[in-house]
C-alpha positions in Angstrom: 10.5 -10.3 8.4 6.9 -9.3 7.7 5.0 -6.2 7.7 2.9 -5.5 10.9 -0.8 -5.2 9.9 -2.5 -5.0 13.0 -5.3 -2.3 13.0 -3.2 0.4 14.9 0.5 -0.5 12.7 -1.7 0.2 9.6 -3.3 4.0 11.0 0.3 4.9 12.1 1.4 5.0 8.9 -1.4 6.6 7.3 0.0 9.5 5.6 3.3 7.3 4.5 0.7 4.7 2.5 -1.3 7.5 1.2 2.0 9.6 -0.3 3.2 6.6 -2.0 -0.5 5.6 -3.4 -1.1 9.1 -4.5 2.0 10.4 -5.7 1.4 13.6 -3.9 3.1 15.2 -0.9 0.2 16.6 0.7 2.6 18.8 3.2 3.7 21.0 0.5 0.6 23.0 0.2 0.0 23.5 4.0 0.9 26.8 4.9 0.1 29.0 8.7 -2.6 27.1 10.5 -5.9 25.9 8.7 -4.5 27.6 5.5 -3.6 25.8 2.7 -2.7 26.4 -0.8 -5.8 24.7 -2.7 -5.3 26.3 -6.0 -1.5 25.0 -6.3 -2.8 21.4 -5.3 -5.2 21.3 -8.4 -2.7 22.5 -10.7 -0.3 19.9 -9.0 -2.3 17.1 -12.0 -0.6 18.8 -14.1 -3.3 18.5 -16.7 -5.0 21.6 -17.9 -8.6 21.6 -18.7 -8.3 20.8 -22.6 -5.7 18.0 -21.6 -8.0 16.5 -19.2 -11.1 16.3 -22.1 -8.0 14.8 -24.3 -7.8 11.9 -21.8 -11.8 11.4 -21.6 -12.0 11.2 -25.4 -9.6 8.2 -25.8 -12.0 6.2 -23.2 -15.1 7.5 -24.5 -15.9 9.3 -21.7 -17.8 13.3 -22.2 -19.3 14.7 -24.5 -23.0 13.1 -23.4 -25.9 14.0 -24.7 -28.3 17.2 -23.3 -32.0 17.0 -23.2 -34.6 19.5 -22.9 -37.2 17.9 -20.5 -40.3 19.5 -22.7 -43.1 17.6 -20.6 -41.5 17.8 -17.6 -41.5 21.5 -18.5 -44.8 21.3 -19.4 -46.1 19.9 -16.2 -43.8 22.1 -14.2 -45.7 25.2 -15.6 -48.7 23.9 -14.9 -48.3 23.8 -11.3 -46.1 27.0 -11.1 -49.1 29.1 -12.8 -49.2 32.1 -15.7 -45.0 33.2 -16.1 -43.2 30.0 -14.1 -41.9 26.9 -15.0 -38.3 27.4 -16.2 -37.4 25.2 -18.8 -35.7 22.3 -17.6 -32.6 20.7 -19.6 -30.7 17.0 -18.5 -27.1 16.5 -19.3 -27.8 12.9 -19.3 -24.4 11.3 -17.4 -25.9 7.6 -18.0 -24.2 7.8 -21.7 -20.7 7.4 -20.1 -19.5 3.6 -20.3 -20.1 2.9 -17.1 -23.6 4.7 -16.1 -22.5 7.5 -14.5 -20.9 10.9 -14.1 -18.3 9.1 -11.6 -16.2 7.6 -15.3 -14.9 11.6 -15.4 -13.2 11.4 -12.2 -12.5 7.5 -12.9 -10.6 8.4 -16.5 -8.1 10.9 -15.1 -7.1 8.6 -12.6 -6.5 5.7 -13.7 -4.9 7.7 -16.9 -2.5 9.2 -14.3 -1.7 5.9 -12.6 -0.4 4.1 -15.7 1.2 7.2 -16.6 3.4 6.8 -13.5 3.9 2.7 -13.5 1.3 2.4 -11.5 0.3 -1.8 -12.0 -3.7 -1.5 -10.5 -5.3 1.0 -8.9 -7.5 0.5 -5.7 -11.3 2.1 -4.3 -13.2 2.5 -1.6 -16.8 3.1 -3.1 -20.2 1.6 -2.5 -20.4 1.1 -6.1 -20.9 3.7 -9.1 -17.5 5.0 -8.9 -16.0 1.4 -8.0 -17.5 0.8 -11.6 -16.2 3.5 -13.0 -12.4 2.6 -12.4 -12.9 -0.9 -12.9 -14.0 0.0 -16.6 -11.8 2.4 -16.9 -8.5 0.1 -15.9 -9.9 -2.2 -18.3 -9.5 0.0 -20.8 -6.1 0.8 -19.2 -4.7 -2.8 -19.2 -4.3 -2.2 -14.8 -5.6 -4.2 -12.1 -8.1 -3.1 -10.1 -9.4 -3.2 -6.8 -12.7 -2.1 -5.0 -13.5 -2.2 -1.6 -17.3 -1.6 -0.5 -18.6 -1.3 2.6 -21.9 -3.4 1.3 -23.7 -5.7 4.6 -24.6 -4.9 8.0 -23.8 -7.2 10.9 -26.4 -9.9 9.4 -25.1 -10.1 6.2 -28.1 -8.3 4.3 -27.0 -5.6 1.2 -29.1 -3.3 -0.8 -30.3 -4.3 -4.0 -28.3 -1.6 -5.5 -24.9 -2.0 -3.9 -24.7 -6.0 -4.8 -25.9 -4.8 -8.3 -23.2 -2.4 -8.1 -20.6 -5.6 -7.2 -21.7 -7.3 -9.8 -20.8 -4.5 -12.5 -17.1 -4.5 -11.2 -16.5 -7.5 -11.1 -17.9 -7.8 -14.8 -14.9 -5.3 -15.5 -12.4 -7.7 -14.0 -12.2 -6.1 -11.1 -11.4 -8.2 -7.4 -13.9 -6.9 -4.9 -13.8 -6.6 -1.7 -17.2 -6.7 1.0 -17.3 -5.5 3.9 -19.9 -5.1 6.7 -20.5 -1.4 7.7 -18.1 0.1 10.3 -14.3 1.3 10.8 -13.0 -1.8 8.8 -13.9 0.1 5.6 -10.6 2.6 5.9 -8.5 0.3 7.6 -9.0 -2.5 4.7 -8.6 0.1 2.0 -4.9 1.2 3.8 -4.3 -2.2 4.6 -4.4 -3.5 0.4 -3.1 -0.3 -0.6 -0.3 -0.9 1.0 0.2 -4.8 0.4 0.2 -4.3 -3.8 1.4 -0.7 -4.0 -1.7 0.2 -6.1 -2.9 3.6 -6.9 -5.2 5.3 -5.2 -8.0 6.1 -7.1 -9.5 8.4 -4.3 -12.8 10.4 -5.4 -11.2 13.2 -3.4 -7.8 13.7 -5.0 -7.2 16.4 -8.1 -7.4 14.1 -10.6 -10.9 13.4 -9.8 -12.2 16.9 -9.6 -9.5 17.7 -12.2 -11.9 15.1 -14.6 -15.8 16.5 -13.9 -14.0 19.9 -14.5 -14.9 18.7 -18.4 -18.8 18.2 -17.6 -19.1 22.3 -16.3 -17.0 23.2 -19.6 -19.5 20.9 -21.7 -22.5 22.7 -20.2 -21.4 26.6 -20.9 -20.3 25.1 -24.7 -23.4 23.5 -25.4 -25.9 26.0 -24.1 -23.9 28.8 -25.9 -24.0 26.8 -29.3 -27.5 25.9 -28.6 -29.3 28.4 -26.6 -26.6 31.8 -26.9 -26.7 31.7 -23.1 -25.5 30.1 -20.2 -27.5 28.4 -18.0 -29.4 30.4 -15.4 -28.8 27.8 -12.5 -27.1 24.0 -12.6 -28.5 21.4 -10.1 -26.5 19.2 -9.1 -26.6 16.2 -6.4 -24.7 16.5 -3.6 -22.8 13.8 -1.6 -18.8 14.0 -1.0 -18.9 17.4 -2.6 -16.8 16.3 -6.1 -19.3 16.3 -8.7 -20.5 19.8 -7.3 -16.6 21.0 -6.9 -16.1 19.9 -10.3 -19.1 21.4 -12.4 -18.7 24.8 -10.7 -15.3 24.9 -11.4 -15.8 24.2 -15.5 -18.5 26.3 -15.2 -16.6 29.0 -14.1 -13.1 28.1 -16.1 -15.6 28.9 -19.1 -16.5 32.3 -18.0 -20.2 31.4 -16.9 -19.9 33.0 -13.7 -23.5 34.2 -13.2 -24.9 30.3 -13.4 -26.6 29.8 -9.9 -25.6 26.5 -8.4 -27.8 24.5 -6.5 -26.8 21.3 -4.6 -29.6 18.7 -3.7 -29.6 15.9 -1.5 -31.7 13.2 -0.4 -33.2 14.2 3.4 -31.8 11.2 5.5 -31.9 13.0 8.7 -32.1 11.1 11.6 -30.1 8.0 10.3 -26.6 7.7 11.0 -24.0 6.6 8.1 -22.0 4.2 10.2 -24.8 2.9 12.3 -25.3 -1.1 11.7 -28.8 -1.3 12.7 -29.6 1.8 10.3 -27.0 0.8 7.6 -30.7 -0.3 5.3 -32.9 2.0 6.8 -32.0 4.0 3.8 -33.0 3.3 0.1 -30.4 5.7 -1.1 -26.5 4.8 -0.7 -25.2 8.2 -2.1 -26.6 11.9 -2.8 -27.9 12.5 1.0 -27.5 14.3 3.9 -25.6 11.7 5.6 -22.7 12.6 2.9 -23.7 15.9 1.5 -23.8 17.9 5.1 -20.5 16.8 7.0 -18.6 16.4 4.0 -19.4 20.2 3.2 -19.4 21.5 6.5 -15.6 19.2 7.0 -14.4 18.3 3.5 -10.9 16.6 4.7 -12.8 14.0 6.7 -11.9 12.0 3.6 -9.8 9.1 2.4 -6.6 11.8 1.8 -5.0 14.7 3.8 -6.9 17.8 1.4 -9.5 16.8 -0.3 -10.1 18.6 -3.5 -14.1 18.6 -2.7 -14.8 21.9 -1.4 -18.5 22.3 -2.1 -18.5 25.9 0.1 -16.7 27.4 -2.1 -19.0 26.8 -5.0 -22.3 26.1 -3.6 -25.0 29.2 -3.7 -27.9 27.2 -2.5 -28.0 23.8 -1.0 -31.8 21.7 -1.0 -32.9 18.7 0.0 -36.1 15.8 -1.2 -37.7 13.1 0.0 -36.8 9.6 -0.6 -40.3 9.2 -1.9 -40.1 12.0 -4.2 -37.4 10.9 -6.0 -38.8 7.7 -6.5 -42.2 9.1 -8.1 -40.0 11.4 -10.5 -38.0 8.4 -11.2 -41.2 7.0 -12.5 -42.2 9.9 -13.8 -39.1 10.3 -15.8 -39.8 7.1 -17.6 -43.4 7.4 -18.2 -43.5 11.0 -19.7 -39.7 11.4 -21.1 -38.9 7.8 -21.9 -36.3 8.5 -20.1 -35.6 5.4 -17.4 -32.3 6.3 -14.6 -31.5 5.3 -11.7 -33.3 7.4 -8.7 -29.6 8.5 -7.6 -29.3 10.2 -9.8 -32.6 11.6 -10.0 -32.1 13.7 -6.9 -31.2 16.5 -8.9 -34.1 16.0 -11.3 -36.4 16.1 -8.3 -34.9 18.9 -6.9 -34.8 21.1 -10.3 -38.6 20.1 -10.9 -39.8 21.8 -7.9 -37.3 24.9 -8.2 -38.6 25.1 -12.1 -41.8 26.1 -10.8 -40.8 29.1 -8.9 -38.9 30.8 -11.4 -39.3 32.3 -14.9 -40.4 30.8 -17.7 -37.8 32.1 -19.8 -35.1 31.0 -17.8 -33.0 27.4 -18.2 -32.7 25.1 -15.3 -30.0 22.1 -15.5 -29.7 18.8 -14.1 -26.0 17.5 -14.7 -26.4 14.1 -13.8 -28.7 10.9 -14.0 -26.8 7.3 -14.0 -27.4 3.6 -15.0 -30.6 2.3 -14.1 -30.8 -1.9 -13.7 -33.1 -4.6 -11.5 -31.1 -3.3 -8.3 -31.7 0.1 -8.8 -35.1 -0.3 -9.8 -38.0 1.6 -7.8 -39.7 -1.8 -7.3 -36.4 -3.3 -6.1 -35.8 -0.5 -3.6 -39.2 -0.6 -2.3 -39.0 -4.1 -2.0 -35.8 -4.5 0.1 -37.6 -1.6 2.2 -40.9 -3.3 3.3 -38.4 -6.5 3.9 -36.6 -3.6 6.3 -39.8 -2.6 8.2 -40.4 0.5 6.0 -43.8 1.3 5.2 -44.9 2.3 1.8 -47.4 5.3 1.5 -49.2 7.5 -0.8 -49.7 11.0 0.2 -47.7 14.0 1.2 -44.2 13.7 1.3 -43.3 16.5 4.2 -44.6 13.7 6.5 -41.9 11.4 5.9 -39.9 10.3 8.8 -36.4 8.5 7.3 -36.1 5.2 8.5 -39.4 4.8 9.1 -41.9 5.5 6.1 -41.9 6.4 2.6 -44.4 8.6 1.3 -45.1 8.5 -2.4 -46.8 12.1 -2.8 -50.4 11.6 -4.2 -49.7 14.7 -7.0 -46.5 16.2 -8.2 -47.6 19.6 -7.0 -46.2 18.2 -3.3 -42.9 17.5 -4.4 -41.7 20.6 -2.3 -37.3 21.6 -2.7 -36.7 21.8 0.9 -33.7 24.9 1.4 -31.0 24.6 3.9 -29.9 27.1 6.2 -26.5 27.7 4.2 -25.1 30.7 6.6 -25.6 27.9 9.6 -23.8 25.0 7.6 -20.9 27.9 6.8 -20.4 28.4 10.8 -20.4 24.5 10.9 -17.7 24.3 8.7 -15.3 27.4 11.0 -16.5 25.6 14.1 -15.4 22.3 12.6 -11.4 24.0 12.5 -11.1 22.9 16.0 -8.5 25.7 17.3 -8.4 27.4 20.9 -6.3 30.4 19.0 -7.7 33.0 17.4 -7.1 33.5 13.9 -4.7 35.3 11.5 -5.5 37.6 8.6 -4.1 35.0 6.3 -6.3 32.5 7.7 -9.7 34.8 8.5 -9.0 34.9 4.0 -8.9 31.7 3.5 -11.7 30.8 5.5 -13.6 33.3 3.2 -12.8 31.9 0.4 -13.6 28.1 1.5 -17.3 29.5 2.3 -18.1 32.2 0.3 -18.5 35.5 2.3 -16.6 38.5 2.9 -13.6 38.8 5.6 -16.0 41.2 7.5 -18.4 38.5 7.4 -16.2 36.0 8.6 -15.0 37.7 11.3 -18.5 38.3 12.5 -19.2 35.0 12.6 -15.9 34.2 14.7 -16.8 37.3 17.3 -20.3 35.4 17.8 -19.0 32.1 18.3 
């Protein structure tokens, strides 16, 4: 007799198909109300930090190369005036085999997933981390699956995801397109279930677990290098991983004074799911329409606790232009000679502007950049926007209206690091709980550790509410 499939046979069984794709019985860790026992679900990989950087080196993954942006720097002291423009470093991501920062949490995996018998593995990615476990099962001799949520209802993609389909399926990977909408989850259950594949999920362990490696490479090499850590890391913000990650190897190394900084693209106004809005938006990653609700509600994700907890790490949160990061994209390559894809130049954006504020004697990091290629280009993004009824402009940026223009600024003194109100997205995240009870003590401490305030504070917050 065969399975049932129907749409609502596949969402009862949810948290059965997840258990046996993971390997992980999420229920374990749950503890009195919204407590949960975080810590023991990381060490639940069972790979410690130097284990984890073991299993990166036999796919050629870490270890990239860091850069000190000297005419960025340059320029950024120029506008900052006598004593500013911190010095601005790139751990330049791009060098991993796949383009992108994304092969960290890729590696551990799809490492674990042959480990347990595990014949393919399976993801739900527009494309940069779909790429990243289809090279990396290559490497592993698995099958591989990606599923990406890629047109909208009149069968138009961006440049950059199709790009993104082509890479994986270059790695011998089957993919899977899908018009924006509820289908995306439902498909992903639905094949996960028909092969038994591994879940390569961007939110389990094993993916934080692997960018763990890129905050411990950071506090090495500026130690070696520069007998310091780094004053503050920026780095992009979207499902909260990459940020999760880095502080966490940051602070397994004992740099716990490095400031961190996440930075998204502004998208506000345009919603993630909305057909009609689906290419409004030149940026399919690293914006607000990730970066807020996934901070403010981390388990809205594809598994039950997601190991993204960006509150707990984040000290500042900022946000660019789309425009913005196009002209630093361009900048990047004209005056570094460095060309990367603008996704990845988010963070560069945002540490440009944040350079000029501070100290000149003080070291601010980008931890990213990824892949560029004719998809990702600025000219093939700007071109798929004018087809989209975007227009193109040159002047200040803080007139930008997502979805509807894209202001190039005229002179990189406008590129302006917009801050977000981080106490505001922290009572987001304790209204987001969702209970009509009050609280315990166990829980009113948990909550202060997921957001980074005292007990007193959180308590505060609750009485207000």
């Amino acid at each position: 007799m065969s399975r049932d499939t129907s749409y609502e046979a596949i969402m009862s069984r949810k948290n059965e198909i997840m258990k046996k794709a993971v390997g992980i019985d999420y229920t374990e860790f749950e503890k009195e109300g919204v407590v949960f026992d975080y810590e023991g679900m990381m060490k639940k990989t069972g790979y410690e930090l130097d284990q984890v950087r073991e299993i990166e080196k036999k796919t050629s993954v870490g270890d990239t190369p860091v850069y000190e942006l000297k005419n960025l720097t340059k320029l950024a002291r120029k506008i900052g005036g006598k004593g500013k423009g911190a010095r601005i470093f790139l751990k330049d991501e791009a060098a991993n085999p796949s383009g992108s920062f994304k092969a960290r949490r890729a590696a551990v995996s799809v490492y674990h997933a042959k480990k347990l018998g595990y014949k393919g593995v399976v993801a739900a990615t527009s494309g940069n981390y779909g790429a990243a476990v289809a090279s990396q099962a290559a490497m592993q001799g698995l099958k591989c699956i990606i599923i990406q949520e890629c047109y909208d209802s009149e069968g138009k993609g961006q440049p950059e995801i199709i790009e993104k389909a082509r890479k994986c399926e270059a790695y011998g990977a089957e993919v899977i397109q899908l018009t924006v909408g509820p289908e995306l989850f439902y498909t992903f259950l639905k094949v996960l279930d028909e092969t038994g594949y591994f879940n390569a999920s961007l939110y389990t362990p094993f993916g934080v677990a692997g960018i763990e490696t890129l905050g411990y490479e950071l506090a090495t090499w500026f130690r070696e290098n520069e007998n310091k850590d780094p004053d503050v890391v920026v780095v992009t913000n979207a499902g909260g991983g990459n940020l999760t990650g880095t502080a966490r190897g940051l602070l397994k190394s004992g740099a716990t004074n490095t400031t961190i900084i996440g930075a998204s693209v502004d998208l506000t106004g345009l919603h993630m799911a909305s057909d009609n809005q689906f290419n409004k938006k030149s940026f399919t990653t690293g914006h607000t329409g990730f970066g807020v609700p996934f901070s403010t509600n981390p388990d809205r994700s594809d598994v039950p606790r997601s190991a993204a907890r960006p509150l707990r790490y984040m000290d500042r949160y900022v946000t660019v232009s789309q425009g913005e990061v196009f002209y630093m994209t361009e900048a990047m390559a004209m005056i570094e000679g460095l060309e990367r894809g603008p996704a990845g130049n988010t963070s560069v954006t945002a540490a440009f502007n944040l350079a000029t504020q501070m100290d000149e004697d003080k070291i601010i990091v980008v931890q990213e950049t990824e892949y560029t290629g004719a998809g990702k280009h600025v000219s093939a993004q700007l071109s798929f926007a004018r087809e989209n009824g975007i227009s193109i402009e040159i002047g200040d940026p803080v007139n930008q209206v997502p979805g509807k223009n894209i202001i190039l600024p005229k002179h990189p003194s406008l590129i302006k690091a917009k801050e977000l109100d981080m106490m505001k997205l922290k009572k987001s995240y304790i209204k987001n709980l969702k209970t009509d009870k009050g609280f315990s003590d166990d829980e009113i401490k948990f909550i202060a550790e997921e957001i980074k305030l005292s007990e007193e504070e959180v308590k505060r917050i609750i009485e207000e509410m």
